[in-house]
C-alpha positions in Angstrom: 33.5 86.7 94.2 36.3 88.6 92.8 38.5 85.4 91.5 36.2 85.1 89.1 36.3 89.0 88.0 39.9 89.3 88.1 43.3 88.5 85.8 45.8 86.5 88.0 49.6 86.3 86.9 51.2 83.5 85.5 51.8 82.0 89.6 48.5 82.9 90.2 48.9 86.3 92.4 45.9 88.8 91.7 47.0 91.5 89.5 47.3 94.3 91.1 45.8 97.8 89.3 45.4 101.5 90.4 46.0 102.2 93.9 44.0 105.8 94.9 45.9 107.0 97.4 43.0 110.3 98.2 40.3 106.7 99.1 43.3 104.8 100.6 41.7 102.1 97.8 43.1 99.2 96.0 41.8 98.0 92.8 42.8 95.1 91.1 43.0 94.2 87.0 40.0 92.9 85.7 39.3 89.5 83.3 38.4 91.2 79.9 36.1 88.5 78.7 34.2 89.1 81.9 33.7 92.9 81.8 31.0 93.2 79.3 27.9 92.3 81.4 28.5 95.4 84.2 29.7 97.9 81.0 26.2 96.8 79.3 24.1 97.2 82.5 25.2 100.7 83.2 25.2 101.9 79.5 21.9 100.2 79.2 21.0 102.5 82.4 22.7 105.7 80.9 21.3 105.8 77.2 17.7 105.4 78.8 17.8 108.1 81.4 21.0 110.5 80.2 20.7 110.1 76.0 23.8 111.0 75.1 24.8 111.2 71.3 28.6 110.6 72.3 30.7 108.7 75.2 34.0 109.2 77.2 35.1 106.1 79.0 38.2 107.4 81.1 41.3 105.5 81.4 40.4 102.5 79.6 42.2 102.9 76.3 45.6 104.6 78.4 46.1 100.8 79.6 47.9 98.8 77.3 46.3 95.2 76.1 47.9 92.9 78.5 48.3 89.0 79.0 45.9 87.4 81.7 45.5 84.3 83.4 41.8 83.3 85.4 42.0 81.7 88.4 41.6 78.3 87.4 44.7 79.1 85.2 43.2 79.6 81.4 45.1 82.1 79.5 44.1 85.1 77.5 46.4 86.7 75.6 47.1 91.0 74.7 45.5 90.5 71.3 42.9 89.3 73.0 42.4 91.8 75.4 42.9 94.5 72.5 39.6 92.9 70.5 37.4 92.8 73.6 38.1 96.6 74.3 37.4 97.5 70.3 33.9 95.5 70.9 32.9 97.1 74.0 33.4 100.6 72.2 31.4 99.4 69.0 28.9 98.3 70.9 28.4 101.4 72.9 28.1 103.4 69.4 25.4 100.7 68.0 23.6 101.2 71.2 23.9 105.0 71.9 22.8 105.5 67.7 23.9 107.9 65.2 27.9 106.7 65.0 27.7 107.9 68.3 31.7 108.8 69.0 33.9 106.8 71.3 36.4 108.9 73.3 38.7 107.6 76.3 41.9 108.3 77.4 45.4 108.4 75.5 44.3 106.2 73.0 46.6 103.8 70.8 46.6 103.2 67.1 45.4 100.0 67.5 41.9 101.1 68.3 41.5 102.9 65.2 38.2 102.2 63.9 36.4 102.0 67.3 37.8 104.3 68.9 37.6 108.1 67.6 39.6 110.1 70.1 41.1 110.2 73.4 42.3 112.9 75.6 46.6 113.3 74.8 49.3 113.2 77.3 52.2 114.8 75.0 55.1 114.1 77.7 58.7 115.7 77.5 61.7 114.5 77.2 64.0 116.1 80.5 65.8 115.4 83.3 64.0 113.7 86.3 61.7 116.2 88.2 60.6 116.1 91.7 57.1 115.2 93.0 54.5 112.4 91.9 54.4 113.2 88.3 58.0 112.8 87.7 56.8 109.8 85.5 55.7 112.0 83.1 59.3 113.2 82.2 61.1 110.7 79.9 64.8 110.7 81.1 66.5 109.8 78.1 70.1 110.5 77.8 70.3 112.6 74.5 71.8 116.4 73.6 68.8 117.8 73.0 65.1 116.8 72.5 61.5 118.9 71.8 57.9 118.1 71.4 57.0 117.1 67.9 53.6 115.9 65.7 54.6 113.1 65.4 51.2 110.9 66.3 49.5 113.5 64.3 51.3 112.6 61.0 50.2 109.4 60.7 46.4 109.8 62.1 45.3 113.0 62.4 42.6 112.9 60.1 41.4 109.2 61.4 42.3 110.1 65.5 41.4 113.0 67.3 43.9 113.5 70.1 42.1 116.3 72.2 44.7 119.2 73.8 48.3 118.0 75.0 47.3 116.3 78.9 45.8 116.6 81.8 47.5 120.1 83.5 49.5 118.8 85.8 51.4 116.2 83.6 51.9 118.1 81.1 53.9 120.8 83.5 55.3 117.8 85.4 57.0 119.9 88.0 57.3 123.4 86.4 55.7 126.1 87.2 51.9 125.9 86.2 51.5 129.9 85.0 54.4 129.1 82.7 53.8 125.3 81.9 50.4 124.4 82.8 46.8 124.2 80.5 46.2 127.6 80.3 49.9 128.4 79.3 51.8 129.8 75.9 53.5 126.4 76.3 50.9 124.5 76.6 48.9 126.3 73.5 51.9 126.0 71.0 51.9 121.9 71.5 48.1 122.1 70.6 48.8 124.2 67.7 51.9 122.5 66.9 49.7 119.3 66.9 46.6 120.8 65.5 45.0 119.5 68.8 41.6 120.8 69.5 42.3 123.3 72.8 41.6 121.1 75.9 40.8 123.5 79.2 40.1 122.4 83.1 37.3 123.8 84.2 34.1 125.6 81.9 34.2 128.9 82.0 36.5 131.3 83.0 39.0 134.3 81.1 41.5 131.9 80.1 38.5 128.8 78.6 37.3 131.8 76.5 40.4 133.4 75.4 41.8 129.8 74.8 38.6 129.1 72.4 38.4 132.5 70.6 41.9 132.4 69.9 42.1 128.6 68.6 38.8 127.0 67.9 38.7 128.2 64.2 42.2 127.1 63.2 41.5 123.9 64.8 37.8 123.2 62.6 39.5 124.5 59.8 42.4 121.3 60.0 40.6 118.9 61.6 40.2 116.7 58.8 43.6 117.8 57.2 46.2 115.7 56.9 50.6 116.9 57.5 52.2 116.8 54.6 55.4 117.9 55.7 57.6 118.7 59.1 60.4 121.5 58.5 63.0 121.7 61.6 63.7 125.3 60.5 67.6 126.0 59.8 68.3 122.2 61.3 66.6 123.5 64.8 64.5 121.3 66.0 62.8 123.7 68.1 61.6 125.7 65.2 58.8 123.7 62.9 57.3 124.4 60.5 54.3 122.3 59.4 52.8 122.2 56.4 48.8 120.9 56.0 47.0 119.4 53.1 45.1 121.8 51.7 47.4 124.5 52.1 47.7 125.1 55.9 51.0 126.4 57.6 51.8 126.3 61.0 55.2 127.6 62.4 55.7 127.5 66.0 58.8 128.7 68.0 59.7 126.1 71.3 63.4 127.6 71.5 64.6 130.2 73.8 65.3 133.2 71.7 63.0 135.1 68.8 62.2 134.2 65.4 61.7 136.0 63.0 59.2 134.2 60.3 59.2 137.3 57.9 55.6 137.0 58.7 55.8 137.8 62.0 58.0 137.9 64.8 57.5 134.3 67.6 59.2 134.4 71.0 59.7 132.0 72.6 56.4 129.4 72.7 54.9 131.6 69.9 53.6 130.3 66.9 51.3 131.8 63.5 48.8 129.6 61.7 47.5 130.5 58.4 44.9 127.9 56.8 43.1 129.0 53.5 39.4 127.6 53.6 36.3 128.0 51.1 35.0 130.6 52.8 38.5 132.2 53.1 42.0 132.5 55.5 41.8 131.6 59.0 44.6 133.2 60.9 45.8 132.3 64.6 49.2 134.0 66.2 51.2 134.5 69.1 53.7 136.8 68.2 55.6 139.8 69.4 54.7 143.4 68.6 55.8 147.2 69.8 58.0 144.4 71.9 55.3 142.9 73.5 54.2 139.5 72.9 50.3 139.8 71.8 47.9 137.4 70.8 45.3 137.7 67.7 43.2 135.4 65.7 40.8 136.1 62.4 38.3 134.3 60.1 35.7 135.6 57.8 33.3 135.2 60.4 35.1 137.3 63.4 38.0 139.0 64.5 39.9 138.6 68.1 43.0 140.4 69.7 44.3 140.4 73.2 47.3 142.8 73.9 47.5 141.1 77.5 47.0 143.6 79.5 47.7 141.7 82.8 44.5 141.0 85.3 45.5 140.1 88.7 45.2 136.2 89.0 44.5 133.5 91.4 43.8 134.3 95.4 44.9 137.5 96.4 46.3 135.4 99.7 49.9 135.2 100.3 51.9 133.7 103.1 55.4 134.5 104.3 57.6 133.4 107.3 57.8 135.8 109.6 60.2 133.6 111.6 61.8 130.3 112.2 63.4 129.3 115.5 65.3 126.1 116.0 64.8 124.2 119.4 66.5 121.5 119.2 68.2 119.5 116.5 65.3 117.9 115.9 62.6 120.9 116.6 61.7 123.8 115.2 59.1 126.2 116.0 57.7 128.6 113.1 55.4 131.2 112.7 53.3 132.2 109.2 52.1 135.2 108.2 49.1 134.8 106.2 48.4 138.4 104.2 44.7 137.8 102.5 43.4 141.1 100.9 40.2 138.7 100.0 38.5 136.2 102.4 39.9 132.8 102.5 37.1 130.7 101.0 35.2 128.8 103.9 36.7 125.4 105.0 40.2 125.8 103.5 43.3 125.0 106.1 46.5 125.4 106.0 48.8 122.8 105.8 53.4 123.2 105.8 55.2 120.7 104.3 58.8 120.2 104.5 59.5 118.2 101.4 63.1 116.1 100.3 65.1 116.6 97.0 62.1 114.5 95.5 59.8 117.2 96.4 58.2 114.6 98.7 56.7 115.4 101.9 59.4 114.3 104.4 57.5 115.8 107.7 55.1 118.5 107.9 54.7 121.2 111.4 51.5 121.0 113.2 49.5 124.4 114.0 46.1 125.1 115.0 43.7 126.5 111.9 41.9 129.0 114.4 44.4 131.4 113.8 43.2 131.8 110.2 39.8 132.0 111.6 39.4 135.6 111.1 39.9 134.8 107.0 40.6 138.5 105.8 43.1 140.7 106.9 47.0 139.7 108.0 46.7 136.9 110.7 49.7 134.7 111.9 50.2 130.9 112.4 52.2 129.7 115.2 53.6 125.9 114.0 55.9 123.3 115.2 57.7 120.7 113.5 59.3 117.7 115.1 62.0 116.6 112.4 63.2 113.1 111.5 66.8 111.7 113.4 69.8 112.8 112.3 72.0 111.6 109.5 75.4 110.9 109.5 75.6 113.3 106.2 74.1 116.1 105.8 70.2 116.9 105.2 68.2 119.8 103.7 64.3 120.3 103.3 62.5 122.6 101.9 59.3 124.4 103.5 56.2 124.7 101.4 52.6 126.0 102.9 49.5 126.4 101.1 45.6 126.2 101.9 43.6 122.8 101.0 39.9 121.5 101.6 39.3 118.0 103.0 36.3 118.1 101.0 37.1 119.7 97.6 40.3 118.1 97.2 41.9 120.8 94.9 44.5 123.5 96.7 43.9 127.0 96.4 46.4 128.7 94.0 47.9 131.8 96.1 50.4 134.0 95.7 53.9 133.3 95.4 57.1 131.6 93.8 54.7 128.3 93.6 56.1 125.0 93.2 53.4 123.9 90.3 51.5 122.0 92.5 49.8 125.0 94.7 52.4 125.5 97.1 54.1 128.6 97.9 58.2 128.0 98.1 59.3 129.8 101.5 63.1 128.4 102.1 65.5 125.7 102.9 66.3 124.2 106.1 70.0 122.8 106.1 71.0 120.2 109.0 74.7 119.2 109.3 75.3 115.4 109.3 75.6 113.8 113.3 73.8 116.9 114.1 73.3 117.1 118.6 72.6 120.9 118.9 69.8 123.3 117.5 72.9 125.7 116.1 73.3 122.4 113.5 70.1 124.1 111.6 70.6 126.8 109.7 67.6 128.3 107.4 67.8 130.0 103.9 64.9 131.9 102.0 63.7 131.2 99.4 65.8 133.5 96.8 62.7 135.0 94.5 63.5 136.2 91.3 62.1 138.3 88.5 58.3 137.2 87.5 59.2 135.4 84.3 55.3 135.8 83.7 55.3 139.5 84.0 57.9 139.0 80.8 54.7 137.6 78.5 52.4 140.3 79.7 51.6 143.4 78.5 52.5 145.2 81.8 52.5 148.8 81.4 48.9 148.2 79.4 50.5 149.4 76.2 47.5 150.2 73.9 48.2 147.6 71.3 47.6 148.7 67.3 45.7 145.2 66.0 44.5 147.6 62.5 40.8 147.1 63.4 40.8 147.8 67.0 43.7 149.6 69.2 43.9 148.2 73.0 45.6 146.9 75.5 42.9 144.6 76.4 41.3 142.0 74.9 37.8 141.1 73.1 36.0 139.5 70.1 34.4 141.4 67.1 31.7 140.1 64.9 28.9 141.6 62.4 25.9 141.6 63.7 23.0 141.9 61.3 24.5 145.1 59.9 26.1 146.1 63.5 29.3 145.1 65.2 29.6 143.5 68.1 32.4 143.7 70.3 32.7 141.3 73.4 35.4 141.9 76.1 37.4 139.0 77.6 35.7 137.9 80.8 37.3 139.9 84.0 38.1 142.9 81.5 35.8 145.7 83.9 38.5 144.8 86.7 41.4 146.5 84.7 38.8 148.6 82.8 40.4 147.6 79.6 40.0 150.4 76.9 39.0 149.5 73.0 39.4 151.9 70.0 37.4 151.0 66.7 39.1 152.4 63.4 35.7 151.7 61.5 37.3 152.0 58.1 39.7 149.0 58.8 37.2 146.5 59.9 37.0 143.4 57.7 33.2 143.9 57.1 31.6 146.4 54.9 29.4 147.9 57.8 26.9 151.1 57.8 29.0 154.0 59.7 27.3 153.6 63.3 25.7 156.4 65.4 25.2 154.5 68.7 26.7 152.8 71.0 24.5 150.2 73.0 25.3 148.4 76.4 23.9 144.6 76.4 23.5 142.6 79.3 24.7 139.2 79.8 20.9 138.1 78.7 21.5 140.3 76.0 19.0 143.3 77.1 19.8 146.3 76.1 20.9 148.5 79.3 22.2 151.8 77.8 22.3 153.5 74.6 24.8 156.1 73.6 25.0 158.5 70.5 28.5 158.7 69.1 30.6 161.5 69.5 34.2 161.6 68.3 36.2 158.7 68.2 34.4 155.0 68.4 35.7 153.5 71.8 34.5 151.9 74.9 35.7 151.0 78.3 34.8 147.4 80.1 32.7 148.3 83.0 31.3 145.8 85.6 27.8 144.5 84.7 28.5 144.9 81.2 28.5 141.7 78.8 29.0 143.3 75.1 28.9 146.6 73.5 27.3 146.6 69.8 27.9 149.4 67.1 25.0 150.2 65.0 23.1 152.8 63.1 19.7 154.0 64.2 19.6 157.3 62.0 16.7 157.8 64.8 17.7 160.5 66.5 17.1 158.2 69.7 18.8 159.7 73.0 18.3 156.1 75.0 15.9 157.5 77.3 14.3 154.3 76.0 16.2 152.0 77.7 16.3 151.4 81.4 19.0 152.3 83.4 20.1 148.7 84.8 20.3 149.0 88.1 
């Protein structure tokens, strides 16, 4: 029945649409003056059982309005196409009550009106990159090019763009700790945009740090308009944005300091200053005591982080313990697989030798049961069977990692990775005509110096933020005449240290004489009186520490001990 679902082209071939390589599954363009009977059924369905007071339809608004033919040969034109779309998402509102907003995916200006916001893909301008998101580079012969506002100065106040893309085109072949969503990079594009922070996943150290440090410079312009975009001393990798209202925004996307006289930005830093009724909302990413430190401030709370560095991602890392050419057109390996925490069950291994392209040219076969064990070091045996040889010369590189069949996502591991969960181990180099196993030749992979290390607060440098001196990081609020502090999640594992200087705080407080312990349910576990200076220490099991005064003489033998 699908002729009479589908757009054909002009010589009547079925238009072809997304092809999902992970189902091996072919979809084809569908007739937009047929859609709206299955889009009603399922909404129908979903406001009855689900109730949802918003709704995200993904893709649809990324696809621009196209011509159609049917199959009998009528013919619908874009504009057509366009006004169907802008229906569908007006009727979904009517039906779902209340304005009810309309979100998709990188939304045009066209849809203004029904459409409310869409998730952004901000792409760069750059040379090609390897791998499949090299479409999300815009090779454009120029001298020099940066990320600007520049959908956000026409609509921001009508169009809510929400962070700057999906993780992995955003990076489009970088490195994702430099690059990716949860990256200085990424957050001065947001800022720079006055995007509302977008994150991955919902919960974790970076989703929280992300929102304490951004969410209330992004409420406080969200219906703000730009009145004004400053390419600092002609460098167009230094704005400067001014907001109605008041607002500034400076952010540094260059590769050396600058110095704002308000503060010092390294590279992807930025400040944000936005004057509101209630009073200034601050947000920064600057450099201080030579370390680059984040901070951000309202009336309503305070939060620092002086990045003291937590150890991230799977504390897994391969290396090659040896490669052995066989033939010209064989090689057998063998991996070492150092994993100082289980491998989560059902991940394999997989080694990828990958062209200039970064695609996989051929991969070497080894059996999984030699990871079996999951902890510990354990070694791979592997052989790979490589393509014929060239008459010119050929290099590959080798890239391993772990995957689930089930899950789909890789495991991020340690290692020079490659942005898209593989760990980089070398370069094998065959010469062109190649007969003999001596015509392969293998280089490692040259590693570096940890340019993330570089953005880190390494040598957990206790940080002076005025308020609070640390290395670590948390979020301060009054509390119904107390103070609450809350470290960043992960804090105990680095047992992050935070010194309050009570007479700084923002908030005219009562001088506190205890110290309690909450819970994650907010019970508290622990009371302590306070002697000498006011400071605390994450500890495992421990959610927040508040500051009040009892003037009750109270021990804590009140409280049960939590265990």
């Amino acid at each position: 029945s699908y002729e009479d679902q589908i757009a054909f082209s002009a010589d009547g071939r079925p238009i072809r649409a997304w092809f999902n390589r992970y189902r091996q599954a072919q979809s084809y363009r569908y007739r937009a003056d047929r859609v709206a009977p299955i889009l009603q059924e399922n909404l129908r369905t979903i406001a009855d059982r689900l109730g949802p007071d918003a709704y995200f339809i993904d893709v649809w608004s990324s696809i621009r309005p196209y011509d159609y033919w049917t199959a009998g040969g009528q013919f619908f034109d874009a504009r057509g196409t366009r006004d169907s779309w802008a229906r569908h998402f007006d009727w979904i509102r009517q039906l779902l009550g209340n304005d009810a907003p309309q979100i998709s995916e990188s939304g045009h200006d066209q849809l203004i009106g029904s459409l409310d916001g869409a998730q952004s893909n901000h792409l760069r301008v750059g040379q090609p990159v390897e791998g499949e998101y090299r479409w999300s580079v815009l090779d454009i012969d120029c001298e020099d090019a940066q990320r600007i506002c520049w959908f956000d100065f026409a609509y921001h106040d009508r169009f809510i763009l929400h962070g700057a893309g999906y993780s992995s085109r955003y990076a489009a072949g970088l490195d994702s700790r430099l690059h990716g969503i949860d990256s200085d990079d990424y957050l001065t594009t947001e800022i720079l945009t006055g995007h509302p922070g977008m994150v991955n996943r919902p919960f974790g150290r970076d989703v929280v740090r992300k929102y304490w440090l951004t969410q209330d410079t992004m409420r406080a312009l969200a219906l703000r308009t730009i009145e004004d975009v400053e390419f600092v001393d002609q460098d167009l990798h230094r704005q400067r944005i001014r907001w109605s209202g008041g607002g500034e925004v400076r952010v540094n996307r260059g590769d050396g300091d600058w110095d704002t006289g308000s503060g010092l930005l390294p590279p992807f830093g930025f400040l944000a200053e936005i004057p509101t009724a209630d009073g200034l909302v601050r947000a920064s990413l600057e450099r201080r005591d030579g370390v680059i430190v984040e901070a951000a401030s309202s009336p309503e709370r305070l939060y620092v982080n002086g990045r003291q560095p937590i150890p991230e991602g799977s504390r897994i890392r391969p290396r090659l313990r040896s490669l052995e050419p066989v033939s010209a057109r064989r090689v057998e390996l063998v991996i070492q697989w150092d994993a100082e925490e289980a491998i989560p069950a059902g991940y394999q291994p997989f080694v990828h030798f990958v062209d200039a392209a970064g695609e996989i040219a051929f991969q070497a076969s080894g059996d999984p049961r030699a990871l079996a064990a999951r902890r510990g070091r354990m070694t791979m045996a592997a052989t790979a069977r490589l393509p014929e040889p060239a008459v010119e010369d050929q290099q590959w590189e080798l890239r391993v990692g772990l995957y689930h069949p089930g899950l789909g996502p890789r495991l991020r591991l340690q290692g020079p990775d490659d942005g898209q969960q593989r760990i980089r181990l070398g370069s094998l180099h065959r010469a062109g005509g190649a007969t003999e196993e001596t015509d392969l030749q293998w280089e490692p992979f040259a590693i570096g110096p940890n340019p993330l290390l570089e953005r880190q607060n390494s040598d957990a440098r206790p940080i002076d933020f005025g308020p609070v001196v640390t290395a670590g990081g948390c979020h301060l609020s009054p509390e119904e005449g107390a103070l609450l502090l809350v470290p960043l999640p992960d804090s105990e594992r680095v047992s992050s240290e935070y010194t309050i200087r009570w007479e700084r705080l923002p908030w005219d407080l009562p001088q506190p004489d205890t110290i309690e312990v909450l819970a994650k349910d907010g019970r508290v576990v622990r009371r302590e009186r306070v002697s000498g200076p006011l400071r605390v220490r994450a500890a495992a099991g421990v959610f927040a520490y508040r500051f009040v005064r009892r003037d009750d003489g109270s021990d804590g033998s009140d409280v049960a001990d939590p265990g």
